[in-house]
N, C-alpha and C positions, 0 to 999 in steps of 0.2 A: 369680728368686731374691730373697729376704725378706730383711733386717735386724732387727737388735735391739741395742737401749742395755744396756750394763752401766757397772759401778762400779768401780773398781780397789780391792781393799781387801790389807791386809799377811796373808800366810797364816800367820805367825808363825814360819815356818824362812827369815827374809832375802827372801821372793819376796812376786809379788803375785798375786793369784786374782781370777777373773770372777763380779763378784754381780750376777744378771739384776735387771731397773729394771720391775718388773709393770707399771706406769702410763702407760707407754708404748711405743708402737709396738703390733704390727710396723710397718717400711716396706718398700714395695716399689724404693727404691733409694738405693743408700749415700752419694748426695748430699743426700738429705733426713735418715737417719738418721747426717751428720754436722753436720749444720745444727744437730740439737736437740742432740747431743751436745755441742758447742760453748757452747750455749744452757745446758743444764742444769750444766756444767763452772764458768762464771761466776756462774751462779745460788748451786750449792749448794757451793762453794768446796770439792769431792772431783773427783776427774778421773773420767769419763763416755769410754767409747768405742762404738765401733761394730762388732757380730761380724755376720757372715752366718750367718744359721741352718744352713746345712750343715754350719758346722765347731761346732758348740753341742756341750756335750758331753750325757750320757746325764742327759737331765730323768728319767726313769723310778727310774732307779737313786737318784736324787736325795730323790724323795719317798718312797720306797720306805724310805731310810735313815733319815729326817725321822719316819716313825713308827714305825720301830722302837723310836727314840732316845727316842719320848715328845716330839718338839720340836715335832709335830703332833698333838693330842688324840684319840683312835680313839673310832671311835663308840660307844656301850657294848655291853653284851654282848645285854641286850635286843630290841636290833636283830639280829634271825635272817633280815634276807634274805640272797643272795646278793649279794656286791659287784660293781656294775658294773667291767667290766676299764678301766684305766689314769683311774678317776677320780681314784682314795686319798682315795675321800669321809673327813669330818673334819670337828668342831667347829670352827663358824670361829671363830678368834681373837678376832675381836673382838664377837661375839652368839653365846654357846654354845645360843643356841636354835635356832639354824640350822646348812643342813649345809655346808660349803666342799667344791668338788672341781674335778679339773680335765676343763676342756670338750677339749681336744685339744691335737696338736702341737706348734702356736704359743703357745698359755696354757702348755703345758707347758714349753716351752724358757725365757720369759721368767718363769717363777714366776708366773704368775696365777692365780687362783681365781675361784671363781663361786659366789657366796652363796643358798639357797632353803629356804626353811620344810620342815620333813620334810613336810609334808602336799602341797604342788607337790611335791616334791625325790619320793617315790612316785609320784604322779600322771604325771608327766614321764615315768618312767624304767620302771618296775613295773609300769602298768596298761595297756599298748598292748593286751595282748592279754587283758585280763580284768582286772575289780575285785577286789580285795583285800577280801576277806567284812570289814564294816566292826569288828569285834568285835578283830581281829587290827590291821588297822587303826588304829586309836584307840591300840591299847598301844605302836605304835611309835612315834608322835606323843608319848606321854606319855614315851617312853622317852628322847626327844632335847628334850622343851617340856614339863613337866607341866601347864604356865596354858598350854598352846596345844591342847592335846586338845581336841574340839568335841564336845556332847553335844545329844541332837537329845529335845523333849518330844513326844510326838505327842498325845495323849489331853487330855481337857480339867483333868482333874484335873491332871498333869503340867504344862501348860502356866498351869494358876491360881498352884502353886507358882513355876515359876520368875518370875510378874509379881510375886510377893508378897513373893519373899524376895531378887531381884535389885536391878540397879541401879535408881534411884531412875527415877520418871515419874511420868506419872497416873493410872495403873494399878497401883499398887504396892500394899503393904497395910498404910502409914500410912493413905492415905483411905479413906474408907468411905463405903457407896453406899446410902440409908436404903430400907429397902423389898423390898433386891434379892435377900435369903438365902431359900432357900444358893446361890446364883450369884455367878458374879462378872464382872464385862464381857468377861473375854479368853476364857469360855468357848466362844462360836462359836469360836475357830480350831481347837478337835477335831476336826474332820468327818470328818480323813482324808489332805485333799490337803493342807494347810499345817502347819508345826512351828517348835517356836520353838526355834533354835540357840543352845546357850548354852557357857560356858567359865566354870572354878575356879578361882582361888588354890589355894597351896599349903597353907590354909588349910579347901579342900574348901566355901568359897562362892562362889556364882556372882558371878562377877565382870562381865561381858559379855550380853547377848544380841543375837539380831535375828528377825524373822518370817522365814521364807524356804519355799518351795515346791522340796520337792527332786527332784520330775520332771522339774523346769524347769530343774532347777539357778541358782536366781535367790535373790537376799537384799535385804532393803530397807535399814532405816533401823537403827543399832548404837548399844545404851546401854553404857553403863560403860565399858571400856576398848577405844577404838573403834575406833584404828588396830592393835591387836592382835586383836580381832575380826576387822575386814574381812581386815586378812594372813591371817588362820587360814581362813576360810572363801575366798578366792581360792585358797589352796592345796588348799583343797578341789576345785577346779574350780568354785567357783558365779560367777556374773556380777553385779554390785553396782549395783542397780535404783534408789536411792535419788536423787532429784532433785525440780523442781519442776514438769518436765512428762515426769516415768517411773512408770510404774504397774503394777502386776501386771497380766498378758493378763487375758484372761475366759477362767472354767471352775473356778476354784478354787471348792468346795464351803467352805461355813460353818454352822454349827448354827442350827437355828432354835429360839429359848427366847422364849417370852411371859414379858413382863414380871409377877411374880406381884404387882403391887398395882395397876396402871398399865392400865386398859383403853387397848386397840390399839397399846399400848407393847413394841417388846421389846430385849430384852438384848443389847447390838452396843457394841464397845470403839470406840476413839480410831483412826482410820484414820492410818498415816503412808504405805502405799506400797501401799492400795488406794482406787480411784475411788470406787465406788459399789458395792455390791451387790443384785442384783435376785433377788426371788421367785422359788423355783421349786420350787410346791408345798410341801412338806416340810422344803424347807431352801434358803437363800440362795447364789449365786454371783457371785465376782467380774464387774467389769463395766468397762470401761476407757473406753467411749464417753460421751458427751453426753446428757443430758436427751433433746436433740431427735431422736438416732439411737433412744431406745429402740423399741419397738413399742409403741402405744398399749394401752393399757389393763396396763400393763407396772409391777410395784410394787417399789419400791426402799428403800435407805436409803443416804441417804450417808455418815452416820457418827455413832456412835454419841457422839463428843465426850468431854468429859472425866465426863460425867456417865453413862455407861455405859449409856447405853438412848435409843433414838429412836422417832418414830413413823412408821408404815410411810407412805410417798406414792410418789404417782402423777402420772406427767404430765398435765395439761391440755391439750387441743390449742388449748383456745379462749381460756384466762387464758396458755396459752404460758407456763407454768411448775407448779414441783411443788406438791401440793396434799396436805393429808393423805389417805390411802385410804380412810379410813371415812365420805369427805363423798363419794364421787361416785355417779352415779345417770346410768342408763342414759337417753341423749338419740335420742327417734325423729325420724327424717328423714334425720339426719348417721351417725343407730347407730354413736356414740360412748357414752363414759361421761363425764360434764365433772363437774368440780366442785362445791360448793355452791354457792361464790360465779357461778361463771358458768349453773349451773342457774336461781338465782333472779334473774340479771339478762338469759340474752338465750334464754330458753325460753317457752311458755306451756303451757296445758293444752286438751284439745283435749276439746270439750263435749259431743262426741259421742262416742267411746272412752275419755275418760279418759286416757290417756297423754299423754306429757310432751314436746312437740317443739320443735326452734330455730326463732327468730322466722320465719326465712325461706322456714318452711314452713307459714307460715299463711294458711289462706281464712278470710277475714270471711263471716259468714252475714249474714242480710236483716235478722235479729233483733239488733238491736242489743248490744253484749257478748258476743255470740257466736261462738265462733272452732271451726274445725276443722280437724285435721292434713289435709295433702296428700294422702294416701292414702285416707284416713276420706272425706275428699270424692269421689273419684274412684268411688268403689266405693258411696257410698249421697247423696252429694251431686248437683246439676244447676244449671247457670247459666239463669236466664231473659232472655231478650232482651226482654222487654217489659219488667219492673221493672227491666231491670240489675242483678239481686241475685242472689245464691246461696241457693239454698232446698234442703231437705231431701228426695232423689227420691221418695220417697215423697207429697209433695204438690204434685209435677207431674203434669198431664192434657195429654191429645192432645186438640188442637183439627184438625182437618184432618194435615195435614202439619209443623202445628207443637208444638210444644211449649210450654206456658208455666204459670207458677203459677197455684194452686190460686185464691189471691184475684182474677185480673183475669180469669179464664176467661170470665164472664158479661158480658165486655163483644164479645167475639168470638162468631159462631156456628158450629152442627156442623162447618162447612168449613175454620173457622179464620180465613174472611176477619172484620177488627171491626166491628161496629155503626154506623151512622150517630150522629155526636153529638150528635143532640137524643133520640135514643133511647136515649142514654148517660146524658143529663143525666136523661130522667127515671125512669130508673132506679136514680138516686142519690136523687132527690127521696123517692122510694118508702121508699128503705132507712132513708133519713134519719128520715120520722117513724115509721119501725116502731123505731126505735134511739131519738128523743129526741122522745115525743108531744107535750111540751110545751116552749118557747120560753119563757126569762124575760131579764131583765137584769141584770147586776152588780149596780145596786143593789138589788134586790129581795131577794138571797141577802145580802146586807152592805151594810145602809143608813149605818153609817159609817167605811165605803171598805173596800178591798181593797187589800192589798200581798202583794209576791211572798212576805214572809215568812210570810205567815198560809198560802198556800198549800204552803208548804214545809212547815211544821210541824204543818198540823194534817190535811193530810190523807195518805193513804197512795200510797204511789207503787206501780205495776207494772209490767211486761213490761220489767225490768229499764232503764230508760230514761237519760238521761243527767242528773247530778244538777249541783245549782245550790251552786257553795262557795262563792259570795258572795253573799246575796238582795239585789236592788238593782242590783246592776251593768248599763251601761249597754246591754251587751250581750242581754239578756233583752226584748224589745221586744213580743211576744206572747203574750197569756192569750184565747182561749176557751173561751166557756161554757154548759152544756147543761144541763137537768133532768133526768134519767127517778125518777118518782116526788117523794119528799121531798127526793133525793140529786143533789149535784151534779155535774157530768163536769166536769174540764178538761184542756184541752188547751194544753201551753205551748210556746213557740218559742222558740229559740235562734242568734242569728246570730254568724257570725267568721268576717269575709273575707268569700268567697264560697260558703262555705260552712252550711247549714243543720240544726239537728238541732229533735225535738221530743221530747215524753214524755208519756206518760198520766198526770197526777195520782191521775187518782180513776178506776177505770175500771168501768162500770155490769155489766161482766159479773159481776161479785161480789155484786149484787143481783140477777140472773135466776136465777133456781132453776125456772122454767118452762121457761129457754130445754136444751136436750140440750149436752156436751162439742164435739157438731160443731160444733152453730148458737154456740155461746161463740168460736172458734176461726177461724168465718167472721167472727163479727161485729169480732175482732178486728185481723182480718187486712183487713177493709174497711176499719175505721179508720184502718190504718197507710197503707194505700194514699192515702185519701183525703186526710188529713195532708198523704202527700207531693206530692200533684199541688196542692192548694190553699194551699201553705206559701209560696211566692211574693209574692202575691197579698196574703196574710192581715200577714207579716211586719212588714212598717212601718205599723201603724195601732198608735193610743195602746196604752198599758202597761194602761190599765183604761177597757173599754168595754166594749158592750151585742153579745151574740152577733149575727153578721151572721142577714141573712136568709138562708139557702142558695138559697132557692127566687129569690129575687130577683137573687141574682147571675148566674145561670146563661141 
């Protein structure tokens, strides 16, 4: 058995009458609901007692009389649903925009009420078993709130007006967007799946909006009159998404509009309650994840900002962040697409296909500066064990059971086993003076002197060889030098660390016009070889001396 406080007030014929106390209780026993009674009696200096709700007399009859009387406000006539039994729904007292009724029994006996916007105050009561076609809807909302009625834009034109002619932002239509006619940045939310909720004055201007998604029943971020927004639309049933880490799901559809002045630019408003939106095809979609969850090769915008338009980008897997879309370019090896910036800093180009691969998938060729993708190599490339170099399969021969490049073949025979080395040596002797018949000295070619510079500038370099950016440096330690003809050969050294490199200056195959493309290509390929086995040797002797004797070294 329950309790309830009342009030002792004079009934006007000498006696006293029971006024129930809404704001408190019930209690569930009559030493607590004598306690406050007690309590509330010295407080509010009128006497305060305690009834058991059994003996309460008829709350029904009570409210019942209450609007007859006019002493509770009846809803208007407007309102054609049928009345829930024992609410005696009613203009509350004190917000005539809302509706007052009673919840049951207990509120009933003590005069309580229960306050809710017609838009919940339906929702609640009305739509358990079916929606209220929204047209009928709306007129009952306006009938009890006329600024509470919620008005939904779907279309893009619809939706440019209400940013233009509503509450104030950066999308209004004080500012203006140079370039951007006839668009206007809030056009993307047309698509379909998003609409902008808005609400009137009694004035018939929009006073209110917010973005919202009504499949979802979800609404973001509210301008103009913001806590009568968010109430109008809670009453709606939607959920109020607006935060710093809350974001529309992925799947909302947006318009895709190029920007008409702005190559790779296009037309995207000021985001408040979506992440990102990624490409798709035709037209853009919400996206709630991270840069690093997208799928690679996957093109986004984050936000269009207050300047109404962005440029489209794309994740980078290799710079690890977004990049514009119209810089990336397909990378072979990783068959990614990267960036500009990380295209031109960890890619090269592969000399033999042309296409473009990460460093990490390069083979050095024999030929100096020459580089080929992993694949390129596998399929027309072969390593030689005898030079340690990579060469082109095409100018590998079988020697017996081996394999080895085209230049050192003639040092091995049919079987593949090598040659004895005095039979090596004079087989070099052989090639040598068919390559260089005559033998002079430095001074003879430059009676006064020779520096690395004259040889840097005045004569032409080939077979792409490594170049000298400082002439003089102390690192440059060897120059050889040949005849064939009037023309000079040489050959210059290069040391750092342990490391050795050389270059053809001047290379005589450019005056044989007797010798065939093969015999040019052998004789070039002899020299590179010979370089390498003689570059030792040769390395530390003076910066300018007289060409060794070969024949004498040997």
């Amino acid at each position: 058995m329950s309790f309830y406080l009342v009030r002792l007030e004079p009934d006007g014929n000498g006696g006293m009458r029971d006024v129930p106390i809404p704001d408190f209780g019930p209690y569930d026993k009559g030493s607590e609901a004598a306690k406050f009674a007690k309590t509330l009696t010295e407080q509010r200096g009128y006497k305060v007692q305690p009834r058991r709700m059994a003996q309460a007399p008829d709350w029904r009859a009570r409210q019942q009389e209450r609007l007859a009387s006019g002493a509770l406000k009846a809803l208007p006539a407007a309102w054609d649903l049928e009345p829930i039994k024992d609410h005696f729904a009613h203009l509350c007292p004190r917000d005539s925009s809302k509706i007052a009724f009673t919840e049951g029994d207990e509120h009933g006996t003590i005069d309580r009420t229960t306050s809710l916007n017609p838009g919940r105050y339906i929702t609640r009561f009305y739509e358990a078993e079916g929606k209220i076609p929204d047209d009928h809807r709306r007129k009952l909302i306006a009938a009890i709130d006329p600024n509470g009625e919620i008005f939904y834009a779907f279309s893009p034109e619809e939706i440019v007006h209400v940013y233009k002619t509503g509450p104030g932002s950066c999308m209004d239509g004080k500012h203006t967007f140079e370039g951007m006619d006839p668009h206007w940045p809030t056009e993307p939310y047309g698509a379909g799946d998003l609409a902008v909720a808005y609400t009137k004055n009694a004035d018939g201007r929009i006073q209110s909006r917010c973005l919202c998604w009504p499949e979802k029943k979800i609404f973001g971020r509210c301008y103009g009159d913001i806590q009568r927004m968010i109430a109008a639309m809670q009453a709606e049933g939607y959920t109020y998404v607006y935060g710093d880490s809350i974001r529309f799901p992925d799947g909302a559809k947006l318009l895709k509009i190029e920007h008409p002045e702005r190559r790779w630019e296009y037309v995207m408003p000021y985001f408040d309650d979506i992440e990102m939106v990624i490409l798709k095809g035709d037209y853009f979609e919400t996206y709630k994840g991270t840069l690093a969850d997208l799928p690679l090769g996957t093109k986004y915008i984050a936000c269009g900002g207050s300047a109404g338009r962005s440029l489209l980008y794309q994740y980078c897997p290799k710079m690890r962040g977004g990049q514009p879309a119209h810089t990336f370019k397909f990378v072979h090896g990783v068959n990614q697409e990267w960036s500009q910036k990380a295209w031109e800093t960890h890619t090269f180009t592969c000399s033999g296909s042309g296409n473009r691969y990460a460093n990490e998938f390069r083979v050095m060729m024999a030929t100096p500066g020459i580089s080929w993708g992993h694949d390129y190599f596998a399929e027309h490339g072969e390593h030689c064990t005898i030079t340690k170099k990579n060469h082109p399969k095409i100018e590998m021969v079988q020697k017996g059971d081996r394999r080895m490049h085209s230049s050192v073949e003639w040092r091995f025979d049919a079987d593949g086993k090598e040659l004895p080395a005095k039979q090596i040596r004079e087989i070099e002797a052989e090639k040598m003076k068919a390559f260089y018949p005559e033998r002079f000295t430095a001074k003879d070619l430059y009676p006064d002197g020779l520096t690395l510079r004259d040889l840097v500038e005045a004569k032409p370099w080939h077979r792409g060889m490594v170049t000298a950016n400082s002439p003089g440096r102390s690192d440059f330690v060897g120059v050889d030098l040949a005849r064939h003809g009037d023309r000079a050969v040489t050959v210059q050294h290069r040391i750092r660390g342990r490391n050795a490199e050389w270059m053809i200056v001047d290379d005589p195959a450019a005056d044989r016009p007797d010798l065939s493309e093969r015999q040019q290509q052998e004789m070039n390929r002899y020299m590179a070889d010979l370089v390498d086995r003689q570059l030792q040797e040769q390395m530390m002797r003076p910066f300018v001396r007289t060409m060794p004797d070969l024949d004498s070294n040997r």
